[in-house]
C-alpha positions as a Markdown table, in Angstrom:
| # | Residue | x | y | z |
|---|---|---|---|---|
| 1 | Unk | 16.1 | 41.1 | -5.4 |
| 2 | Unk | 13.4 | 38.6 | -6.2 |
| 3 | Unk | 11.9 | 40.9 | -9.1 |
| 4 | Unk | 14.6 | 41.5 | -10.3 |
| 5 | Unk | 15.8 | 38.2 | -11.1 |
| 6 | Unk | 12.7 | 37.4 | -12.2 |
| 7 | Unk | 11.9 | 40.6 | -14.6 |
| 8 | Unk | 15.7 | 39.4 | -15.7 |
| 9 | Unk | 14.5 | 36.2 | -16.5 |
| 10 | Unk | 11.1 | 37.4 | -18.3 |
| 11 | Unk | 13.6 | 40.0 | -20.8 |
| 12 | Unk | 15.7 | 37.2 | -21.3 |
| 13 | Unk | 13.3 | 34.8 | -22.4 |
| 14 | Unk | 11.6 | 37.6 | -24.9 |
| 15 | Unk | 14.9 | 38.4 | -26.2 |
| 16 | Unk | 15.5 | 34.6 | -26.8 |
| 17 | Unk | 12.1 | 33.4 | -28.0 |
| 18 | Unk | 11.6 | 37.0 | -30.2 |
| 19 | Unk | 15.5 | 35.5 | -32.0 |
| 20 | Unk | 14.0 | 32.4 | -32.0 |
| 21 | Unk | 10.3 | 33.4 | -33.7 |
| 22 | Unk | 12.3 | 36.1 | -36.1 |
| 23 | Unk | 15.1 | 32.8 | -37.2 |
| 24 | Unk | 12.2 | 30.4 | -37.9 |
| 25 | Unk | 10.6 | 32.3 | -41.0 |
| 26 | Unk | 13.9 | 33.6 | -42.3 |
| 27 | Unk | 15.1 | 29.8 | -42.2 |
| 28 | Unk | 12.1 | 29.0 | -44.2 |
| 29 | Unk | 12.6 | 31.0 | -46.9 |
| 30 | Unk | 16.3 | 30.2 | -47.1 |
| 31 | Unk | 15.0 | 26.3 | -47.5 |
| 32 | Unk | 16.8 | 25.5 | -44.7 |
| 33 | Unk | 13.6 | 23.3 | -43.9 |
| 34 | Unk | 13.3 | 21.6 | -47.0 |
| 35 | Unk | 17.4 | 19.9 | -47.1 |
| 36 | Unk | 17.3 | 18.6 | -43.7 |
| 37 | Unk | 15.0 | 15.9 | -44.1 |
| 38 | Unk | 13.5 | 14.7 | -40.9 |
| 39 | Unk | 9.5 | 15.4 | -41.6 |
| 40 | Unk | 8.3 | 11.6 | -42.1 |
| 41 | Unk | 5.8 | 10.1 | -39.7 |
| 42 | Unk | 8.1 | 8.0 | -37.5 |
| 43 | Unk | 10.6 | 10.7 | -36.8 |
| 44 | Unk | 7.8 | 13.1 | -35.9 |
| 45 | Unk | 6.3 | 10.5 | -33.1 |
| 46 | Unk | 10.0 | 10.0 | -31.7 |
| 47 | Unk | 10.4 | 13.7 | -31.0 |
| 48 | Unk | 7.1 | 14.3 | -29.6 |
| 49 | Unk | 8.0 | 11.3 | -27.3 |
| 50 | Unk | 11.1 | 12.2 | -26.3 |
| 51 | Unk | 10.2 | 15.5 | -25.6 |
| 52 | Unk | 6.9 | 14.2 | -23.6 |
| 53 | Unk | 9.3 | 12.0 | -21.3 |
| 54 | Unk | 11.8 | 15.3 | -20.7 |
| 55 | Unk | 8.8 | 16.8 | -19.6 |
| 56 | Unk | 7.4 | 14.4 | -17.7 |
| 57 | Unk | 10.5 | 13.4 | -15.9 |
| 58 | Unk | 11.3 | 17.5 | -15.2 |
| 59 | Unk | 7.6 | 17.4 | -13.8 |
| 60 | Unk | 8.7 | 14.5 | -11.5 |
| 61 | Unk | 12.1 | 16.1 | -10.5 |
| 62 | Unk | 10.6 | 19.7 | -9.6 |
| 63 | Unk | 7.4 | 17.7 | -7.3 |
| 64 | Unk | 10.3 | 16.1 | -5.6 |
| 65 | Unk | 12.3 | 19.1 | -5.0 |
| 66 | Unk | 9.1 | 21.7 | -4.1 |
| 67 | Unk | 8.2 | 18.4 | -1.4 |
| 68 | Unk | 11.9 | 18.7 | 0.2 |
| 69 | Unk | 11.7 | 22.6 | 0.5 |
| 70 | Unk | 8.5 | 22.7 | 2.3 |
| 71 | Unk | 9.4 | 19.9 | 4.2 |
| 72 | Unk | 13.0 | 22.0 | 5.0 |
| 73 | Unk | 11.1 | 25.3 | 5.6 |
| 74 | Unk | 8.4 | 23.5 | 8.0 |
| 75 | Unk | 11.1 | 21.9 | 10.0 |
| 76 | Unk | 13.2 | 25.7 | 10.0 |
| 77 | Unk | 10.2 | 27.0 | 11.8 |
């Protein structure tokens, strides 16, 4: 059941990210790129921090949930 779900999950996630990597270069040369204007320096450092903090509080979130379920499976046994 387990490999399943997970070979699920890896097919999904090539399906999705081959979409995404076919979308990005066909965007390009549409100039989709070029009319949304969002490429100067101080919008480029707020995405990269945003995105740092997502990851960083994710990071925190899963620590805090992987502690609880071996703390749950140690107290099972």
């Amino acid at each position: 059941m387990k490999v399943g779900r997970y070979l699920l999950l890896v097919l999904l996630g090539g399906i999705i990210g081959g979409a995404a990597g076919y979308l990005i270069p066909t965007l390009n040369d549409m100039g989709f790129f070029n009319k949304i204007l969002f490429t100067n320096q101080n919008s480029i450092m707020v995405v990269c921090f945003i995105a740092t903090l997502i990851n960083i509080i994710l990071t925190v979130i899963l620590y805090r949930e992987l502690k609880n379920s071996v703390y749950f499976k140690n107290k099972q046994s």
